[in-house]
C-alpha positions as CSV (number, residue, x, y, z in Angstrom):
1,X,11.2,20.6,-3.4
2,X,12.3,24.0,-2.8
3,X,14.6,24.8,0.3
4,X,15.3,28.6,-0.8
5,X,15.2,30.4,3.0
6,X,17.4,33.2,4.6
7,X,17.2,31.1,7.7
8,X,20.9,29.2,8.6
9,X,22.7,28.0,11.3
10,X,24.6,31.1,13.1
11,X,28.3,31.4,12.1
12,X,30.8,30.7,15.2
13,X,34.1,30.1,15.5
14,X,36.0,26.8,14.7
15,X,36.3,26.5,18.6
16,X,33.0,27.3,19.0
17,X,31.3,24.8,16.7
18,X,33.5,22.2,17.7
19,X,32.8,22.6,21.6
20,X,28.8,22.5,20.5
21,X,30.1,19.2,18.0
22,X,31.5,17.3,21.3
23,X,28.2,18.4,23.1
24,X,26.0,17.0,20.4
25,X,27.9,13.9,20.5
26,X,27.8,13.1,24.1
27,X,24.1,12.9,23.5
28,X,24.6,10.8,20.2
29,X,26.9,7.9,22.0
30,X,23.9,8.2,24.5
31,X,21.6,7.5,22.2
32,X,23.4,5.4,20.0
33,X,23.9,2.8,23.3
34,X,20.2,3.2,23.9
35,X,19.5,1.7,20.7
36,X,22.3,-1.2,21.4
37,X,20.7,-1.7,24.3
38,X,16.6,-2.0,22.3
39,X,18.3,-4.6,19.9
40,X,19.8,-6.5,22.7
41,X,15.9,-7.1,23.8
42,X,14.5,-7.4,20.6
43,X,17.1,-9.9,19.3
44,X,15.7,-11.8,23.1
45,X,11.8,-11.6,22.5
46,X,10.1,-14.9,22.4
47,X,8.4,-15.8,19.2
48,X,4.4,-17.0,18.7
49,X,3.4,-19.3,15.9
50,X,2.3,-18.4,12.7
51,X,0.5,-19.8,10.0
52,X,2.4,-21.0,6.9
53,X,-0.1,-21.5,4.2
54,X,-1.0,-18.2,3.3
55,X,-1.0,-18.1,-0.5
56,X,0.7,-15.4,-2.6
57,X,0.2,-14.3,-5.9
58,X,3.1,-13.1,-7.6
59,X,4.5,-13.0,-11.7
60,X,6.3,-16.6,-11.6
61,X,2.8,-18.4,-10.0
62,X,1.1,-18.5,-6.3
63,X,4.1,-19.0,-3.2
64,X,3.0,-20.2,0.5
65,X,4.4,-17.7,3.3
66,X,6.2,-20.9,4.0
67,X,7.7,-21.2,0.5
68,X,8.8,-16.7,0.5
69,X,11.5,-18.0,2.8
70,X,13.1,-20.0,-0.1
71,X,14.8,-22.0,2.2
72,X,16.2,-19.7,4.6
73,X,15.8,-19.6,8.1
74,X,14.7,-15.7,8.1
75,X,12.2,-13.5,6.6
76,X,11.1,-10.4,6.6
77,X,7.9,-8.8,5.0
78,X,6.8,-5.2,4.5
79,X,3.0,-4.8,4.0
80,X,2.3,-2.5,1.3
81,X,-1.0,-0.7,2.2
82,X,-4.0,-1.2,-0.5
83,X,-5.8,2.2,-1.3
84,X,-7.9,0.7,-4.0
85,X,-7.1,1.2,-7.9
86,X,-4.8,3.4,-9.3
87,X,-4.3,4.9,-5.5
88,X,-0.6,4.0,-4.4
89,X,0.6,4.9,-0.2
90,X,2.9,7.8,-1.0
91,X,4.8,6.5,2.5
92,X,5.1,3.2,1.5
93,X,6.1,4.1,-1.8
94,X,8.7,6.0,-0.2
95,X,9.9,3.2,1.5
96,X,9.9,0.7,-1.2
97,X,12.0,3.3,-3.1
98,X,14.3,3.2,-0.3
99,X,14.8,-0.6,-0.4
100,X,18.4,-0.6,-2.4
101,X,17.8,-3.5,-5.8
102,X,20.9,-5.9,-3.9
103,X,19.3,-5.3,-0.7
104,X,17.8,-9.0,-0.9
105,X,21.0,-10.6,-2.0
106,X,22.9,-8.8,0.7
107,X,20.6,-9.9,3.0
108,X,20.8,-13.5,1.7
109,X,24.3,-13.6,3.6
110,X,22.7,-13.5,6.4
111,X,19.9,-16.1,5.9
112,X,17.3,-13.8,5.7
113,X,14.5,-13.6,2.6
114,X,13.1,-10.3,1.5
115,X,9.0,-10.3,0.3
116,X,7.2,-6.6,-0.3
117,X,3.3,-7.8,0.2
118,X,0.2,-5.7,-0.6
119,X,-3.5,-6.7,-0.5
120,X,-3.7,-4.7,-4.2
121,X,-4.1,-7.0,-6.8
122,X,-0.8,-9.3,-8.5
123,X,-2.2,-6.9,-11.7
124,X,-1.5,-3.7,-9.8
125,X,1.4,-4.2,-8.2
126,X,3.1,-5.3,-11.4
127,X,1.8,-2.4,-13.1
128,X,3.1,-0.1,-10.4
129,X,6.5,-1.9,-9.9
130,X,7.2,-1.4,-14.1
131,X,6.0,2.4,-13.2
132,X,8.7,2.4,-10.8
133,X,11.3,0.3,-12.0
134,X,11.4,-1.8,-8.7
135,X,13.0,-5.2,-9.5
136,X,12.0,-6.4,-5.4
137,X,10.1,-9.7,-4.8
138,X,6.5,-8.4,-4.4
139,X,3.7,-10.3,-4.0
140,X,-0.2,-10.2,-3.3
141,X,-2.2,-11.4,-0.4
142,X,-5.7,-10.4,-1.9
143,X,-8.2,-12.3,-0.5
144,X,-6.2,-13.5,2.8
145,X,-6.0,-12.6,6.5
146,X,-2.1,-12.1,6.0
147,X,-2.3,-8.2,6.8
148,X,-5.4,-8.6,9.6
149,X,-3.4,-11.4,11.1
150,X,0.0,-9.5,11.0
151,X,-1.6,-6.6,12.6
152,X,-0.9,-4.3,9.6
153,X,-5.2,-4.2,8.6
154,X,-5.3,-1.8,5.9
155,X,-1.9,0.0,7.4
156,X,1.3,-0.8,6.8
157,X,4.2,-3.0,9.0
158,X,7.4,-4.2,8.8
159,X,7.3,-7.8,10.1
160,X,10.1,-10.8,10.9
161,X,9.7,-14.4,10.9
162,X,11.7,-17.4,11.8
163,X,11.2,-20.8,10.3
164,X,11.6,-24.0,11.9
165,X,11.7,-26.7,9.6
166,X,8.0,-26.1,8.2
167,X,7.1,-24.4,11.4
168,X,6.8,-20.7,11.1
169,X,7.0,-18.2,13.8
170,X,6.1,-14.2,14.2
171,X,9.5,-12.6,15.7
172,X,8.9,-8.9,15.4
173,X,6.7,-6.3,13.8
174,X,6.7,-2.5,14.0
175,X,5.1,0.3,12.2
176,X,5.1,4.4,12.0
177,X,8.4,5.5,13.2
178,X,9.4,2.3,13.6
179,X,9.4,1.6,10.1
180,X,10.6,5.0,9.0
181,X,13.8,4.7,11.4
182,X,15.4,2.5,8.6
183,X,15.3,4.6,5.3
184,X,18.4,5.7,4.1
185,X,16.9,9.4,2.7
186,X,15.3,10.3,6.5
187,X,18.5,9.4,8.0
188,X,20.7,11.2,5.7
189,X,18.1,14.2,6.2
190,X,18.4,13.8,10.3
191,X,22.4,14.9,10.1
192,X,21.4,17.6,7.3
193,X,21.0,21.4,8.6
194,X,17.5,21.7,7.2
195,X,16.4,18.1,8.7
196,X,13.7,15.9,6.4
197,X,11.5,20.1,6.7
198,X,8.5,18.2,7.5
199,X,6.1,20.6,10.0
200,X,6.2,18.2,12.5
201,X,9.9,18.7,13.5
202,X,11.2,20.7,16.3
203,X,13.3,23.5,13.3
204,X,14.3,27.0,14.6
205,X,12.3,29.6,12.9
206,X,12.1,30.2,9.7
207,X,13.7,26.4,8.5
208,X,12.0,25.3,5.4
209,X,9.1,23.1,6.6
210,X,6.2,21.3,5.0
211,X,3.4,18.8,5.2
212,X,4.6,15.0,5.8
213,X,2.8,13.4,2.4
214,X,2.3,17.7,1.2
C-alpha cells in the first residue's frame, strides 16, 4: 500500500508538541478508564444457556461445542463468515491473520480455549489455512445452527462461553468495531500519524485514505 503524500503533521516546537502530547493524554486516561469501566460490566453480565452438542468438523475427526473447551472452563469462538467457494471475508481473514500462532497456549493460562469456526466446508478451510499458513484450531459448522443461533448468520462475531460441568453458557458476543477493537495492526495504526488511511476516518486533508476492503 502506498502512503507517498506531501501531507504531515505541522512542525512545532518541543514545548509545543509536548503541551498538545499532555492534552492528548488527558483524553486518553479518559478514555482508557472508560473502557475499565465497560469491562467492569461486561465481566458482571449474566449468562443464558447454550446448547452443547453442536458438531464440528475439523482435520483430527467431528468435536461437540462441548468438547472445543478441552476441558477448560472458557471459550471463545470467532465465526468465520462463509462466502461460498473459493471466496474468503477479506475482514475476517484480516483478523485471523492477526490472531498471534501462541495466542491459544497463552490463553490456556488463563483457562480459556481458542476455536476459529466457519460454515465453509472442513475441505475449504483446510485448503485456505495451508494457503495461509495458520496453525489455529479451526473448525466447520456446515450444516448447523451454530452461526444463526450465535447471532453471527452469515456475518461474522466474536463470541464467549462458560462451561459448567457439561452445562454450557453464552457470556458475550460482539461484532463490527467490536471485533476489530482487538487487532494488533489497527491499533498499532491508531497511534501512527497516518492512522489505518481508511476513508472513513476523521484525517486532515490530504492524509492518505482509501476504501476499507479497497
Amino acid at each position: 500500500m502506498s502512503t507517498e503524500t506531501n501531507a504531515q503533521p505541522p512542525v512545532v516546537s518541543l514545548e509545543e508538541w509536548q503541551k498538545a502530547r499532555d492534552e492528548l493524554l488527558v483524553a486518553e486516561k479518559e478514555a482508557t478508564r472508560a473502557l475499565d469501566a465497560l469491562a467492569a460490566r461486561r465481566r458482571r453480565l449474566p449468562m443464558t444457556a447454550f446448547a452443547n452438542d453442536y458438531p464440528f468438523e475439523g482435520p483430527d475427526g467431528t468435536k461437540t461445542l462441548l468438547e472445543l473447551f478441552d476441558g477448560r472452563r472458557q471459550l471463545v469462538v470467532y465465526q468465520f463468515m462463509d462466502n461460498g467457494p473459493d471466496a474468503y471475508c477479506p475482514g475476517c481473514t484480516n483478523f485471523t491473520n492477526n490472531v498471534p500462532a501462541y495466542a491459544p497456549s497463552e490463553l490456556a493460562n488463563y483457562d480459556i480455549s481458542w476455536a476459529t469456526v466457519s460454515n465453509m466446508p472442513l475441505a475449504q478451510i483446510e485448503a485456505y489455512k495451508l494457503q495461509m499458513g495458520w496453525t489455529l484450531p479451526f473448525y466447520s459448522s456446515r450444516g448447523t445452527t451454530f452461526a444463526d443461533d450465535c447471532g453471527a448468520g452469515g456475518g461474522f462475531m466474536l463470541t464467549a462461553f462458560l462451561r459448567d460441568g457439561d452445562e454450557v453458557h453464552r457470556t458475550y458476543n460482539t461484532t463490527s468495531r467490536g471485533v476489530d477493537r482487538v487487532l494488533f495492526t489497527h491499533n498499532i495504526l491508531d497511534v501512527t500519524p497516518f492512522g489505518r488511511q481508511e476513508e472513513w476516518e476523521d484525517s486532515p486533508a490530504g492524509w492518505p485514505q482509501h476504501p476499507t476492503y479497497g
